[in-house]
CHARMM-style PDB file with segment names, atoms N, HN, CA, C and O in Angstrom:
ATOM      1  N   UNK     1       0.860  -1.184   0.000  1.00  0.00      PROA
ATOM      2  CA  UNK     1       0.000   0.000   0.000  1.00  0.00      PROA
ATOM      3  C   UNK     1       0.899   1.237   0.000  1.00  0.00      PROA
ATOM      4  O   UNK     1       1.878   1.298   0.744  1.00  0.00      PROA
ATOM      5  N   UNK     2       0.630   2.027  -0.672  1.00  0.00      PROA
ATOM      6  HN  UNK     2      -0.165   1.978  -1.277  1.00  0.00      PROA
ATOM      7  CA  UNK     2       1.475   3.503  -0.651  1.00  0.00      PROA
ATOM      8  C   UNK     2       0.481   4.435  -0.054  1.00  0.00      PROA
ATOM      9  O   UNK     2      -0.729   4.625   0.069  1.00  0.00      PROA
ATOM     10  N   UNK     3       2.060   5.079   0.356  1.00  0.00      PROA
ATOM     11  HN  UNK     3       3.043   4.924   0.256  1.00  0.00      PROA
ATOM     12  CA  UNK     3       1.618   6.253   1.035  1.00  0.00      PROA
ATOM     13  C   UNK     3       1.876   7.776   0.358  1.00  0.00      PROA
ATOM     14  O   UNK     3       2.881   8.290  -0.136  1.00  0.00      PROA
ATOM     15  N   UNK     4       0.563   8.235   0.556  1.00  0.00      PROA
ATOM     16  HN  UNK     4      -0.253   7.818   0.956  1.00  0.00      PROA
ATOM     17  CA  UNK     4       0.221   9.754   0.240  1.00  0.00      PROA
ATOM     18  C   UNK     4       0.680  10.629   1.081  1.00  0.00      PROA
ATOM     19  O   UNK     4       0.469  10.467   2.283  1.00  0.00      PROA
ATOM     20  N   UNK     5       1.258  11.513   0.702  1.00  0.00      PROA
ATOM     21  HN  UNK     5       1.429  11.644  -0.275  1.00  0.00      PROA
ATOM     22  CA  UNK     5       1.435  12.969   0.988  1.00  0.00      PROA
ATOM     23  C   UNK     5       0.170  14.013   1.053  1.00  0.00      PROA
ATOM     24  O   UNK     5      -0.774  14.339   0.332  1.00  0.00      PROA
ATOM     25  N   UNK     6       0.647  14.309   2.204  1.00  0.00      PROA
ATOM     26  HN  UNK     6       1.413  14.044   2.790  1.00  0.00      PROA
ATOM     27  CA  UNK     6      -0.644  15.229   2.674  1.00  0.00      PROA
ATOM     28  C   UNK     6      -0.583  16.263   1.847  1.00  0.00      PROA
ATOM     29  O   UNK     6       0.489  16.867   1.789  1.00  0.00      PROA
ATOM     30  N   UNK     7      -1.939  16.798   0.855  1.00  0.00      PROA
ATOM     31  HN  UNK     7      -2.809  16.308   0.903  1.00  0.00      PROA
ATOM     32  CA  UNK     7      -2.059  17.726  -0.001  1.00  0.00      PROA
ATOM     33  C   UNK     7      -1.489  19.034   0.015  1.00  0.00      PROA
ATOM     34  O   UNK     7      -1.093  19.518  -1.045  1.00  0.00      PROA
ATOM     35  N   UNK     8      -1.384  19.770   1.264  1.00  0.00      PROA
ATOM     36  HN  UNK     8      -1.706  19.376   2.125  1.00  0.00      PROA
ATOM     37  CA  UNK     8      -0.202  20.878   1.144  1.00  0.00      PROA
ATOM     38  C   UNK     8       1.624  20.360   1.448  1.00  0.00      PROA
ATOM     39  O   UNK     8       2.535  21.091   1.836  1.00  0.00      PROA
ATOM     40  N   UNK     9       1.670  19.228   1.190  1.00  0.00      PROA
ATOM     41  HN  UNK     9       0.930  18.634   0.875  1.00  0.00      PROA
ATOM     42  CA  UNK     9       3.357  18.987   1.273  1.00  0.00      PROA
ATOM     43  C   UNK     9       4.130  20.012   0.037  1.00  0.00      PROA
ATOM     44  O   UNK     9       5.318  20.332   0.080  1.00  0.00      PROA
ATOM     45  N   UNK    10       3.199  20.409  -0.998  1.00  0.00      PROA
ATOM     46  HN  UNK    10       2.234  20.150  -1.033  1.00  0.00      PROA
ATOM     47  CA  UNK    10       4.429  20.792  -2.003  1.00  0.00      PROA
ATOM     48  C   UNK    10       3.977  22.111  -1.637  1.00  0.00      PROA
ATOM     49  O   UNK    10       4.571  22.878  -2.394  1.00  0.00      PROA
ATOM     50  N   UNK    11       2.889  23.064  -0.511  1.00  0.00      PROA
ATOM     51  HN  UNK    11       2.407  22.440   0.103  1.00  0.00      PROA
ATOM     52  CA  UNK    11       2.413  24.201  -0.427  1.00  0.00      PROA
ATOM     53  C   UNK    11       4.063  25.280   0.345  1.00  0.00      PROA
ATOM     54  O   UNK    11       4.599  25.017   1.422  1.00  0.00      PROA
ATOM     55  N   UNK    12       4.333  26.006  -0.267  1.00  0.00      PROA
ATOM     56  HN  UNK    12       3.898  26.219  -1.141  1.00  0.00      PROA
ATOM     57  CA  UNK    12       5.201  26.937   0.282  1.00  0.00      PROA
ATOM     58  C   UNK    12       5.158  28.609   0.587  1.00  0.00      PROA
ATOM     59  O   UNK    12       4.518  29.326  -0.181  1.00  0.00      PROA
ATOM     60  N   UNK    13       5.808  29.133   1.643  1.00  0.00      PROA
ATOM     61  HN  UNK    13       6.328  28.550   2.267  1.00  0.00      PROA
ATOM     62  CA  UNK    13       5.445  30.065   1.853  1.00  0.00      PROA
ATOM     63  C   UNK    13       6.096  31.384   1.323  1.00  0.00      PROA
ATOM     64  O   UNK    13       7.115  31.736   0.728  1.00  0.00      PROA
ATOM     65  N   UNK    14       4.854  31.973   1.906  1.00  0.00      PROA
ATOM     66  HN  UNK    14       4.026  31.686   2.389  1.00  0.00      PROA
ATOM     67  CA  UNK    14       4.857  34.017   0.821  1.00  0.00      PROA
ATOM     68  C   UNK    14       6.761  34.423   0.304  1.00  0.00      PROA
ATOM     69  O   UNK    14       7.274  34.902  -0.707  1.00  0.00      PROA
ATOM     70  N   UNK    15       7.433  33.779   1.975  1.00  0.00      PROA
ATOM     71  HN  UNK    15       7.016  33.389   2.796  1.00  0.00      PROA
ATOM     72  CA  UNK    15       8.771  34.283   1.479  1.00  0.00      PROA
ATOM     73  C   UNK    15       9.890  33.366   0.211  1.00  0.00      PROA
ATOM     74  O   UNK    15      10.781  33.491  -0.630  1.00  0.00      PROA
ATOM     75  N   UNK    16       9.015  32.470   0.885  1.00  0.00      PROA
ATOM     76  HN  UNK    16       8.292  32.368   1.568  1.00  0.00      PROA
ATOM     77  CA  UNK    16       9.569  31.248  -0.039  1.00  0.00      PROA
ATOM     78  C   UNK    16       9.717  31.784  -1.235  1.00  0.00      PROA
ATOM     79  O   UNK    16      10.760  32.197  -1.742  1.00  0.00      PROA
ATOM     80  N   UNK    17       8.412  31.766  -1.772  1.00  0.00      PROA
ATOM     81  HN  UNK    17       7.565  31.430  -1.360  1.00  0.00      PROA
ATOM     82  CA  UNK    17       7.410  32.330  -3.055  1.00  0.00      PROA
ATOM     83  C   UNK    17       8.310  33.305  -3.656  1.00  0.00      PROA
ATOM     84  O   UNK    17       8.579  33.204  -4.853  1.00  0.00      PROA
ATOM     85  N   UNK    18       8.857  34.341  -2.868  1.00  0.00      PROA
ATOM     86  HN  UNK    18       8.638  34.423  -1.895  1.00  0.00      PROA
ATOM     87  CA  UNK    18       9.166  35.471  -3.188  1.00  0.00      PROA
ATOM     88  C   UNK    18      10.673  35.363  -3.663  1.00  0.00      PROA
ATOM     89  O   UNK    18      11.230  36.009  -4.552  1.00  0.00      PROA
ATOM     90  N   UNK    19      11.269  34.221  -2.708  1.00  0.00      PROA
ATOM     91  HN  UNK    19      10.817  33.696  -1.986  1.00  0.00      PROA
ATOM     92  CA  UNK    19      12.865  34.083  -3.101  1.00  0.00      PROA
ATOM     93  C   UNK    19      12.783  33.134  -4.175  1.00  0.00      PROA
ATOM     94  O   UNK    19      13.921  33.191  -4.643  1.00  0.00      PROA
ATOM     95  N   UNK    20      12.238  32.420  -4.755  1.00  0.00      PROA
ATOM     96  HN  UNK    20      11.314  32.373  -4.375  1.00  0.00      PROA
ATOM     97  CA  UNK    20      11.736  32.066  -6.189  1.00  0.00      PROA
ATOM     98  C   UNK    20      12.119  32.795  -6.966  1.00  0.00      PROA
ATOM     99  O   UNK    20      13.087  32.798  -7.726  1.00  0.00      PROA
ATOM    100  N   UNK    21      10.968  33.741  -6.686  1.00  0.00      PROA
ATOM    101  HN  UNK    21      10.182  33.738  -6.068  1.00  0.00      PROA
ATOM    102  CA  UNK    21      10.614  34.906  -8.296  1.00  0.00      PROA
ATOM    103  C   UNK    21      11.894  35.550  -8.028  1.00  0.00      PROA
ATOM    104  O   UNK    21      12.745  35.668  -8.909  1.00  0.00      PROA
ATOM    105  N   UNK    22      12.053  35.969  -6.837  1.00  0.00      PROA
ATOM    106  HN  UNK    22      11.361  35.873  -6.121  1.00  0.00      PROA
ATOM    107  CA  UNK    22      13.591  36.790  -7.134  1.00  0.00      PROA
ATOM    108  C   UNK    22      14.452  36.204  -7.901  1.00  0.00      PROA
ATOM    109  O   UNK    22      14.960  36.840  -8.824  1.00  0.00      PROA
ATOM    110  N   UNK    23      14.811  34.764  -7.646  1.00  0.00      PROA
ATOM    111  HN  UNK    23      14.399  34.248  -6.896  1.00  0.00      PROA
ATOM    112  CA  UNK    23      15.767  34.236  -8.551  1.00  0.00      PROA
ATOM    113  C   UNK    23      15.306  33.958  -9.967  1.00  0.00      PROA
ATOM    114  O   UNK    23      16.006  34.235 -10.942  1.00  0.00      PROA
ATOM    115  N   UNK    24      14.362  33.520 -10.034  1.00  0.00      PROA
ATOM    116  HN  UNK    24      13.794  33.295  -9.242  1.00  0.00      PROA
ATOM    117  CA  UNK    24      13.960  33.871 -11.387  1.00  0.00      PROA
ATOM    118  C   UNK    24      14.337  34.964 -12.139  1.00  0.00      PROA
ATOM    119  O   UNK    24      15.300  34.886 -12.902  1.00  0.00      PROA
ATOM    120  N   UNK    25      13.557  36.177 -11.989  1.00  0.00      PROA
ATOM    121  HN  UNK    25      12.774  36.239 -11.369  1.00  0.00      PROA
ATOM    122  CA  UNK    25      13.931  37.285 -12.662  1.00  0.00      PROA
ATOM    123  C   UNK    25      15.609  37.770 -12.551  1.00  0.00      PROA
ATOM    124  O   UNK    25      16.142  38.596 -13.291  1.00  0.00      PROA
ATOM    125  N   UNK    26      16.103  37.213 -11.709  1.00  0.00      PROA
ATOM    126  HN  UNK    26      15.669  36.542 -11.108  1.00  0.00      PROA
ATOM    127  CA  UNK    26      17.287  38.130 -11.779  1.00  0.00      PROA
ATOM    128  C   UNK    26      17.383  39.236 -10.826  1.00  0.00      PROA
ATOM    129  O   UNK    26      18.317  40.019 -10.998  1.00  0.00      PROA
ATOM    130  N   UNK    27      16.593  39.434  -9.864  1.00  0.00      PROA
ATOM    131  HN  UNK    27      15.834  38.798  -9.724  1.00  0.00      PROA
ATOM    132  CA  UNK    27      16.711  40.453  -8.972  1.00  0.00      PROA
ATOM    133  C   UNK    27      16.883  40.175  -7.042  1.00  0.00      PROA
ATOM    134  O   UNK    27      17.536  39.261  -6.539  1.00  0.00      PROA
ATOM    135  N   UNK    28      16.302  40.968  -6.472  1.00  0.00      PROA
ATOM    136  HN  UNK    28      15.771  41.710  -6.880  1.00  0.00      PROA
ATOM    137  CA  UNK    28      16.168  40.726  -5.010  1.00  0.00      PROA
ATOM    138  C   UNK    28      14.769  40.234  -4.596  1.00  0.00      PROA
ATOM    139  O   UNK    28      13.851  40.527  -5.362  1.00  0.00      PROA
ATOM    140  N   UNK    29      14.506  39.587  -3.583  1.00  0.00      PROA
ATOM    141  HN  UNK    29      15.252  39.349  -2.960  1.00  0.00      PROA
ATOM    142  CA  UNK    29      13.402  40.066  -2.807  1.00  0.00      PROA
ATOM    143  C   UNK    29      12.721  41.031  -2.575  1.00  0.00      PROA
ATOM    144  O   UNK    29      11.531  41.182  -2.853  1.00  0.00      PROA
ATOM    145  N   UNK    30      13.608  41.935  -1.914  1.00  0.00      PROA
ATOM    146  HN  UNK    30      14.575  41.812  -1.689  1.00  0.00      PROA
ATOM    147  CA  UNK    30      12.845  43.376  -1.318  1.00  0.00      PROA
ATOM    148  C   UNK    30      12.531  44.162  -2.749  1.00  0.00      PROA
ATOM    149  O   UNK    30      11.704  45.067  -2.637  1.00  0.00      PROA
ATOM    150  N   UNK    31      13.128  43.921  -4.209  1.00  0.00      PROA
ATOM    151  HN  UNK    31      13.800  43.186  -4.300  1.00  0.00      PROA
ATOM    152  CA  UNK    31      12.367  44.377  -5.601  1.00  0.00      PROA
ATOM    153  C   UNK    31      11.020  43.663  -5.760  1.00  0.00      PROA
ATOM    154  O   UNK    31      10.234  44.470  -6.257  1.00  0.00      PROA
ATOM    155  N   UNK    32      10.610  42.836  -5.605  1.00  0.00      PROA
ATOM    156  HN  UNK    32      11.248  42.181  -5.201  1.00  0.00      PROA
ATOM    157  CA  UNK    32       9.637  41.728  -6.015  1.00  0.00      PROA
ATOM    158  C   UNK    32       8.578  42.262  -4.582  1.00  0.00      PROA
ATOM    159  O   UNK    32       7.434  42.515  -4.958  1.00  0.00      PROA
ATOM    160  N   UNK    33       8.797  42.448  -3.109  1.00  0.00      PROA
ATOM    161  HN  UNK    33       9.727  42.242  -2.804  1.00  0.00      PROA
ATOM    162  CA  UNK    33       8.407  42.507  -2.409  1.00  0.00      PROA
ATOM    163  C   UNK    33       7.826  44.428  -2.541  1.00  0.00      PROA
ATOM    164  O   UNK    33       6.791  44.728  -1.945  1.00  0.00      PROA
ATOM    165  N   UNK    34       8.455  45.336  -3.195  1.00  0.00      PROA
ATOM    166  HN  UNK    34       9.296  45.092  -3.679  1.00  0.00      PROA
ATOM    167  CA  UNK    34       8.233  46.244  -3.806  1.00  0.00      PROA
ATOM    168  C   UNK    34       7.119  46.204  -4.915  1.00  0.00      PROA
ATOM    169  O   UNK    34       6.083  46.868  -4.937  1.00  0.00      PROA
ATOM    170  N   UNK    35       7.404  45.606  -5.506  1.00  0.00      PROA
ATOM    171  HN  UNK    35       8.246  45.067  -5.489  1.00  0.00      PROA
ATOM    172  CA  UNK    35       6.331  45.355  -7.130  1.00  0.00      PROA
ATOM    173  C   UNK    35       5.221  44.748  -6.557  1.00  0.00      PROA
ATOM    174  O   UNK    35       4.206  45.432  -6.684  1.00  0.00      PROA
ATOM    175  N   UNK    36       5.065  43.685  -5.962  1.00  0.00      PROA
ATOM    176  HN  UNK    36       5.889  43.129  -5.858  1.00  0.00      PROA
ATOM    177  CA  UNK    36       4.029  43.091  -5.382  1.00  0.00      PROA
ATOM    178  C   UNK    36       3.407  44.860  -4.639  1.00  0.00      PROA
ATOM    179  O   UNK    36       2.378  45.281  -5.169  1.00  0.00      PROA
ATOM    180  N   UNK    37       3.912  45.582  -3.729  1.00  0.00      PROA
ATOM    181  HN  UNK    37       4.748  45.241  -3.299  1.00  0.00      PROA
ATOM    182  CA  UNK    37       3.041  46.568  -2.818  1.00  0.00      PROA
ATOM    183  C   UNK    37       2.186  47.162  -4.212  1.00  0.00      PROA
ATOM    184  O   UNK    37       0.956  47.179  -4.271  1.00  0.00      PROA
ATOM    185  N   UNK    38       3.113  47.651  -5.328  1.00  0.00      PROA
ATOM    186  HN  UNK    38       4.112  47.638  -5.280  1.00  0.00      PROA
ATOM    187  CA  UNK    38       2.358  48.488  -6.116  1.00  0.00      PROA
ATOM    188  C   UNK    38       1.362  47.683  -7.283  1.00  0.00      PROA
ATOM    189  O   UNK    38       0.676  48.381  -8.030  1.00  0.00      PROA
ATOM    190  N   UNK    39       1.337  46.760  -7.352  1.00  0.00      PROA
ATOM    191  HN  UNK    39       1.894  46.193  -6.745  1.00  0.00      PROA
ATOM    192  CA  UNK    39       0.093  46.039  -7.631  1.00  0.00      PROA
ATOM    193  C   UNK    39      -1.288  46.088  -6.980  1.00  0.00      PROA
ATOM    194  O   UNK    39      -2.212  46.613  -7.602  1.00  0.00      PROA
ATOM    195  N   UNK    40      -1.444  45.677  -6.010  1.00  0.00      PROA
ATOM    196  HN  UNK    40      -0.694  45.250  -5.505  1.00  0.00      PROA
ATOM    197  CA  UNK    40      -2.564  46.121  -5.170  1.00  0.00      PROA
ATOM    198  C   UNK    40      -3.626  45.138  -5.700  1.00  0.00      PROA
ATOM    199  O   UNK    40      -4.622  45.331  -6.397  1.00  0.00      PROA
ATOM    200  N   UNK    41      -2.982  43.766  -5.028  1.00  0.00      PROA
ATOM    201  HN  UNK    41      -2.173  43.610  -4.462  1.00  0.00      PROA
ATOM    202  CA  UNK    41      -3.983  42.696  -5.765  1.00  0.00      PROA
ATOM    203  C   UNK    41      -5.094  42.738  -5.193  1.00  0.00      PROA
ATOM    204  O   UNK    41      -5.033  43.656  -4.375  1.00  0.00      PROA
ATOM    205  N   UNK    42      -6.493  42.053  -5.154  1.00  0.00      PROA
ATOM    206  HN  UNK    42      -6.542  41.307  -5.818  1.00  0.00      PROA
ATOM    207  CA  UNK    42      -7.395  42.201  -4.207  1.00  0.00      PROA
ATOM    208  C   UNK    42      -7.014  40.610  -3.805  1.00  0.00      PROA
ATOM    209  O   UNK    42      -6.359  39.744  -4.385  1.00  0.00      PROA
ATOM    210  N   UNK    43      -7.876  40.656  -2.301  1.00  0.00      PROA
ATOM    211  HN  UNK    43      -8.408  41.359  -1.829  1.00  0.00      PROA
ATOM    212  CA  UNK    43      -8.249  39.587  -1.905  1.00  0.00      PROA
ATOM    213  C   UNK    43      -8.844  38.309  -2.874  1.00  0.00      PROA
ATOM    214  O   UNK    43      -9.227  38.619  -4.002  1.00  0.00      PROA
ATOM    215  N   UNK    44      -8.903  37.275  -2.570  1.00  0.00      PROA
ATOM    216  HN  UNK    44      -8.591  37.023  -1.653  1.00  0.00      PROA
ATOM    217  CA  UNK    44      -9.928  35.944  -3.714  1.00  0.00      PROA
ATOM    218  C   UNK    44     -11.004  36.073  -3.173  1.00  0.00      PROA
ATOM    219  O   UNK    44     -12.082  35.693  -3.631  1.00  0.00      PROA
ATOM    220  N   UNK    45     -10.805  36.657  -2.079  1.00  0.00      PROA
ATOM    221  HN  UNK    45      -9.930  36.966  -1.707  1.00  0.00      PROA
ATOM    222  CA  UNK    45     -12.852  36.277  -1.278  1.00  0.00      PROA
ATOM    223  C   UNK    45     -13.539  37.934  -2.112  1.00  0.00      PROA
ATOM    224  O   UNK    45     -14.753  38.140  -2.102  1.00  0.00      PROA
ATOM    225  N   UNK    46     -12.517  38.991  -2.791  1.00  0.00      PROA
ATOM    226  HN  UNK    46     -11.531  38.824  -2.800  1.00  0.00      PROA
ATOM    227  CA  UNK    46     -13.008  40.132  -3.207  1.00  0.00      PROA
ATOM    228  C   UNK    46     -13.109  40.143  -4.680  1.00  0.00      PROA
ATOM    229  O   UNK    46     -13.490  41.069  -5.397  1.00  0.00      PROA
ATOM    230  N   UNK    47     -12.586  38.614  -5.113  1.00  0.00      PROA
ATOM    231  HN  UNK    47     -12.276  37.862  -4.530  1.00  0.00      PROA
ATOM    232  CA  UNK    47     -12.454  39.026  -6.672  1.00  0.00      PROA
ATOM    233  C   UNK    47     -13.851  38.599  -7.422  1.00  0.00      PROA
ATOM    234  O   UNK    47     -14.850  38.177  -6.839  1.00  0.00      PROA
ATOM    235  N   UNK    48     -13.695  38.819  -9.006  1.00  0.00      PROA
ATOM    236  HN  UNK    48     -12.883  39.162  -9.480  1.00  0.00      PROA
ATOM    237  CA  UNK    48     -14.508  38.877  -9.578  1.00  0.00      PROA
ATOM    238  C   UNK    48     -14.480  37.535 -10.376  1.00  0.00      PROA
ATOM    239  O   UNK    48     -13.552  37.460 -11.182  1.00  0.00      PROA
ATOM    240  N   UNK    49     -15.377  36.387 -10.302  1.00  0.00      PROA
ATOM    241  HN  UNK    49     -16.131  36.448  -9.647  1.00  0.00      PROA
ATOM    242  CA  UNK    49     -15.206  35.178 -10.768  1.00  0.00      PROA
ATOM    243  C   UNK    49     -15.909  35.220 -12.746  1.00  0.00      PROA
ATOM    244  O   UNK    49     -17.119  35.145 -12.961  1.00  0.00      PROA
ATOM    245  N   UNK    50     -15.324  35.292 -13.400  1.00  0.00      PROA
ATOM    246  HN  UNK    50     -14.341  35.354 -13.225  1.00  0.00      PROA
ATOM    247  CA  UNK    50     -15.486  35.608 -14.654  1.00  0.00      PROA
ATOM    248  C   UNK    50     -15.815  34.407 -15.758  1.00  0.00      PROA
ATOM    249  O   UNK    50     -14.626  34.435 -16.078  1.00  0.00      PROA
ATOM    250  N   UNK    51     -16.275  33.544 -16.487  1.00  0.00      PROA
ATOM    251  HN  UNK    51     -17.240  33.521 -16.227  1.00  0.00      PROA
ATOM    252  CA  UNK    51     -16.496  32.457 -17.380  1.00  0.00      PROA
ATOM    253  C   UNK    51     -15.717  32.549 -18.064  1.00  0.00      PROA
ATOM    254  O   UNK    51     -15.847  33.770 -17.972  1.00  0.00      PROA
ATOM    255  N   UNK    52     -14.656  32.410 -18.992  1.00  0.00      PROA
ATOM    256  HN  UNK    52     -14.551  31.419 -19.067  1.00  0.00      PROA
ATOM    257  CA  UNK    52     -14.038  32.244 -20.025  1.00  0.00      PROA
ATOM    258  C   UNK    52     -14.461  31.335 -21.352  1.00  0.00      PROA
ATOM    259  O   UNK    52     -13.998  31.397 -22.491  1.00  0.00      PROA
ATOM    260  N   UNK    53     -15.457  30.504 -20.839  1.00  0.00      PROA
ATOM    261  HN  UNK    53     -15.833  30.454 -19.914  1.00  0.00      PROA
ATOM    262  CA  UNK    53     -16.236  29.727 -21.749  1.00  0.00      PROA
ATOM    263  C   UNK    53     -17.447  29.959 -22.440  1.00  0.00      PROA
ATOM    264  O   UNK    53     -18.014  29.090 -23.103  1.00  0.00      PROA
ATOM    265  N   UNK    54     -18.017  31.596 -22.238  1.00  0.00      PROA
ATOM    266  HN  UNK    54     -17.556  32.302 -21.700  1.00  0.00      PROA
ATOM    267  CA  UNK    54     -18.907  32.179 -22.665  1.00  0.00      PROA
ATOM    268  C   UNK    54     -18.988  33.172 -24.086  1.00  0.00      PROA
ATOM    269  OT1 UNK    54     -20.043  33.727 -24.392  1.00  0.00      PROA
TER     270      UNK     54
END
């Protein structure tokens, strides 16, 4: 019998996330942690759920 991994095992966090994209792009954190402020995403419980299949 195999064993499963609990569904957030591959889930990582905001800073995590962030030292990612930093390395990705080629830059820092605190740039990415910058760009993220001036975005001004909304919340998911505030967004607007849209069809694409319409």
């Amino acid at each position: 019998m195999g064993h499963k991994a609990p569904a957030d095992a591959d889930t990582i966090s905001d800073e995590e996330l962030t030292e990612l994209l930093a390395d990705a792009e080629g830059t820092t954190p605190e740039e990415i942690e910058r760009g993220a402020t001036e975005l001004d995403i909304a919340p998911p419980e505030e967004a607007t759920v849209v069809d694409v299949d319409e």
